[in-house]
C-alpha positions as CSV (number, residue, x, y, z in Angstrom):
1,X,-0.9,-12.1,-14.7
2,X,-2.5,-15.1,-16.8
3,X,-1.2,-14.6,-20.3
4,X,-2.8,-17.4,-22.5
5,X,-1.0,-18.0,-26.1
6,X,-3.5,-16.1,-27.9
7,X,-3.0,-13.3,-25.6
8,X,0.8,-12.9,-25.8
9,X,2.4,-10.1,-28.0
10,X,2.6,-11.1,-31.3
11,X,6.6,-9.7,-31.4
12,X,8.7,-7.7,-28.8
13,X,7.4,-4.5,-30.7
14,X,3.8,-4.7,-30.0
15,X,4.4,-4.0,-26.6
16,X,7.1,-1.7,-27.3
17,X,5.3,0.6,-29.5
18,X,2.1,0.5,-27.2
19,X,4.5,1.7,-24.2
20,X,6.1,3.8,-25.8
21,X,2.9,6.4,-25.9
22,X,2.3,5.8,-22.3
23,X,3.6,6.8,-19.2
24,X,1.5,6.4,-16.4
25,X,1.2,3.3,-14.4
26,X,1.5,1.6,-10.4
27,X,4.7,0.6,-9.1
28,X,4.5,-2.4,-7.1
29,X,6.6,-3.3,-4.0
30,X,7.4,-6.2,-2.1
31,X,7.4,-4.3,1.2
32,X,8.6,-4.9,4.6
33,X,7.7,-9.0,6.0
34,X,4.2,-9.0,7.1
35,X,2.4,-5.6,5.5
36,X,0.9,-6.1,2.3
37,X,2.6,-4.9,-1.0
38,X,3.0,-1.1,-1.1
39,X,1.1,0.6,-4.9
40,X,2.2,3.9,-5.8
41,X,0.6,5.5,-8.6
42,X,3.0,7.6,-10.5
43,X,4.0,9.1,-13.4
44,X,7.1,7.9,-15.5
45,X,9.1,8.6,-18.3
46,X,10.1,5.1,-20.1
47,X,13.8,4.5,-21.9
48,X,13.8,1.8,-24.0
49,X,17.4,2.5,-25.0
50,X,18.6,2.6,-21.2
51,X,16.3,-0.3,-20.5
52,X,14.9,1.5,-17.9
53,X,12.1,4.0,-16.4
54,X,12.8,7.0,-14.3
55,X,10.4,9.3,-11.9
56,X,10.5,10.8,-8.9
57,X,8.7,10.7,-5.5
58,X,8.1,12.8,-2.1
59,X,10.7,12.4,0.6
60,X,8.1,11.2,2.6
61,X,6.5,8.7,0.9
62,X,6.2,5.7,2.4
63,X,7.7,3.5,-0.8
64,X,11.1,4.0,0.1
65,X,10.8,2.1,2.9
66,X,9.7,-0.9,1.0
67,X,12.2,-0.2,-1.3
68,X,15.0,-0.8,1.3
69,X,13.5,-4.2,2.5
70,X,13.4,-5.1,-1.2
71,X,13.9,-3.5,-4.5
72,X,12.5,-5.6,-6.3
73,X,9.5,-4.4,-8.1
74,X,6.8,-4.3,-10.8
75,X,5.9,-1.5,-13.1
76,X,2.1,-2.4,-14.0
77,X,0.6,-0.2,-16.8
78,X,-3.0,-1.0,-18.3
79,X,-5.0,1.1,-20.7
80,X,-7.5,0.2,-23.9
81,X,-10.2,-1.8,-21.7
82,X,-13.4,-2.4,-22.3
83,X,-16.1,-4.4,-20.9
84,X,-17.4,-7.1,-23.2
85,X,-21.1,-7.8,-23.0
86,X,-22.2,-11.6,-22.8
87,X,-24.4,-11.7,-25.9
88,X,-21.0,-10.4,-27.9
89,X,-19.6,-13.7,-27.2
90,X,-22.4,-15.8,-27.6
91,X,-21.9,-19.2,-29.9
92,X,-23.7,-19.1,-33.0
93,X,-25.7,-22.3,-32.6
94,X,-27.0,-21.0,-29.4
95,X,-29.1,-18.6,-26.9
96,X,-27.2,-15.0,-27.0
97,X,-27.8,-14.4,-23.3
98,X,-25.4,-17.8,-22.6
99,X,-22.9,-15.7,-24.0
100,X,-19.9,-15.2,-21.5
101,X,-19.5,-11.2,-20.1
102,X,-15.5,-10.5,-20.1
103,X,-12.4,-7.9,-20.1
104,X,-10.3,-7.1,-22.9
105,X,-7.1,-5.0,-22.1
106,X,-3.8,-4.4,-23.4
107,X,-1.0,-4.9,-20.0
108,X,2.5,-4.2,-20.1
109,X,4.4,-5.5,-16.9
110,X,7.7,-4.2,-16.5
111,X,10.1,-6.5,-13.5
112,X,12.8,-3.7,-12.5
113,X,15.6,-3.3,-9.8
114,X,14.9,0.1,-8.2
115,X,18.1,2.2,-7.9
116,X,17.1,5.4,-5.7
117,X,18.8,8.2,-6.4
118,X,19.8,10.8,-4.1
119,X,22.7,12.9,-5.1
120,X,21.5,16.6,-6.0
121,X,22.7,16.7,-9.3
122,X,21.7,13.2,-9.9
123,X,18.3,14.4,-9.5
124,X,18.2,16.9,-11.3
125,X,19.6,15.3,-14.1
126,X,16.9,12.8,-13.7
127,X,14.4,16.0,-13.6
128,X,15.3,17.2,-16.7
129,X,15.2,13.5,-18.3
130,X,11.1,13.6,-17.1
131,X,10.6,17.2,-18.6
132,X,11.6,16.7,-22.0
133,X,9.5,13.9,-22.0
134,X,6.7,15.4,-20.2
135,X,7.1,19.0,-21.7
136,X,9.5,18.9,-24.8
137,X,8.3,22.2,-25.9
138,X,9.8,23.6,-23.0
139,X,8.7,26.3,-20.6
140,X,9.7,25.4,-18.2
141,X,13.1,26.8,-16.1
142,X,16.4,23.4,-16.4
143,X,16.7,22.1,-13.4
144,X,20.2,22.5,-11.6
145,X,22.2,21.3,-7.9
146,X,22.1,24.5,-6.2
147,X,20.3,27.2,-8.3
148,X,17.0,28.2,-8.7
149,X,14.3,27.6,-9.4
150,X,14.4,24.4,-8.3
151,X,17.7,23.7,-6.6
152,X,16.6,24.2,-2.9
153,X,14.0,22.0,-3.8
154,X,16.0,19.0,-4.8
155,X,15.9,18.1,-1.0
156,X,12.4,17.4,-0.9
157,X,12.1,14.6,-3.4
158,X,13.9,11.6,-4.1
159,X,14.5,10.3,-7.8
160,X,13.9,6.7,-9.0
161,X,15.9,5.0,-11.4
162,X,14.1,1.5,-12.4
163,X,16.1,-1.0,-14.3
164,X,13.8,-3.3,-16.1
165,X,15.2,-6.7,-16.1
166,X,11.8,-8.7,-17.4
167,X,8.7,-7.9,-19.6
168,X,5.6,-9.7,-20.1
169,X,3.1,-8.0,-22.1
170,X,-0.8,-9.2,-23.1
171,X,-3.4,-8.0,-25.3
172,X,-6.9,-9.6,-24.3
173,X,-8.8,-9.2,-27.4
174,X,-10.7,-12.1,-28.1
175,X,-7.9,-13.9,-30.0
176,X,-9.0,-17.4,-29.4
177,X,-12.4,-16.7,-30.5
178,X,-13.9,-17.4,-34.3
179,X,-14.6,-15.1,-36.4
180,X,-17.8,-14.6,-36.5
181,X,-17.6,-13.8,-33.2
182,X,-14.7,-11.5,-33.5
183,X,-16.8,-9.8,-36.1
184,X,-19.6,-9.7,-33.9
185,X,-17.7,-8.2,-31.1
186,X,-15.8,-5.7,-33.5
187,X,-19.4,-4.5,-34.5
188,X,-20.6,-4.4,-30.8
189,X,-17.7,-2.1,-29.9
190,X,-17.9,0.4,-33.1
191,X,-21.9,0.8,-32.3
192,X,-21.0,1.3,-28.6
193,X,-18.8,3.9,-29.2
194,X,-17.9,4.4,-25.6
195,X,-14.6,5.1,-24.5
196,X,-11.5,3.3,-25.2
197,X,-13.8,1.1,-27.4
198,X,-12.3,2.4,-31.1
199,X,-9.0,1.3,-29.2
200,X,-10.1,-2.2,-28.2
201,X,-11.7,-2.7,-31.5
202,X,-8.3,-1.6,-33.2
203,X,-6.6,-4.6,-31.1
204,X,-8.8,-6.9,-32.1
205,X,-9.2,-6.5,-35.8
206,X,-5.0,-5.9,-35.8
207,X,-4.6,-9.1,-33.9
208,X,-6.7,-11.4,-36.4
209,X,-5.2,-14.0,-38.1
210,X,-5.3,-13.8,-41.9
């Protein structure tokens, strides 16, 4: 991922806070030599104390083989994008329709060491971990090694512990761009109204220099 200096988070907690209310993503793998990387989507629940994300998979999902030939991996999570129409990004002192179309998105990337977990009440552990983030009002029956609800089904999944070692974060929002253009743009998206465009438009105002 290209991350220009305009582009870059303007602190570690940009990209913190902006993880921190999301929690789906694709987990990228390496992969056994000669097959192309392996791209589960997945949900996740991220621990920014732990330094690391945890979810679980199927038993027989094919990522734990690539997991074995290298655990090594990439947590990829994108969201707030919007299409940017050419005339948006138009110079003033020319034609609007030499304006240049592009993307703006916010991306965390998070480099991890994937630690599989396999032990019964490991898992479930790791279970409970995902519902109180996923369900914190509850409802739902604890999950425990051996009693039900869910302890006979322990053996049919596989839980996922992903120690992030590396970030790199970017918000593509125009950053490099004057003013008057950013003004323009802002204006494009609030008129637009389409979705994630309030989002985008957030970005980019928050992101202007003073």
């Amino acid at each position: 991922m290209l991350i220009h200096p305009w582009d870059a988070p303007l602190d570690d907690a940009e990209w913190r806070d902006w993880l921190a209310v999301r929690d789906f993503g694709q987990l990228a793998a390496n992969g056994p030599a000669g097959e192309p990387p392996f791209v589960q989507p997945l949900h996740f629940a991220y621990d920014a104390d732990r330094a690391e994300a945890v979810t679980h998979l199927a038993r027989p999902n094919p990522l734990w083989a690539a997991l074995e030939a290298d655990p090594v991996v990439v947590l990829s999570v994108v969201d707030d994008y919007v299409y940017v129409p050419g005339p948006w990004q138009a110079p003033s002192d020319g034609p609007a329709e030499h304006g240049t179309p592009t993307s703006f998105y916010a991306a965390v990337q998070l480099r991890c060491r994937a630690h599989v977990v396999d032990d019964p009440a490991d898992k479930a552990d790791l279970l409970n971990r995902q519902l109180r983030h996923f369900q914190p009002e509850g409802g739902s029956a604890r999950a425990a090694a051996g009693e039900e609800p869910y302890g006979r089904k322990l053996s049919g999944i596989r839980g996922l512990r992903l120690e992030v070692t590396g970030v790199r974060g970017k918000f593509k929002y125009g950053g490099h761009r004057p003013a008057e253009t950013q003004d323009r743009i802002a204006a494009g998206l609030a008129a637009r109204g389409g979705p994630r465009d309030a989002a985008a438009r957030d970005h980019l105002l928050r992101r202007r220099s003073p």
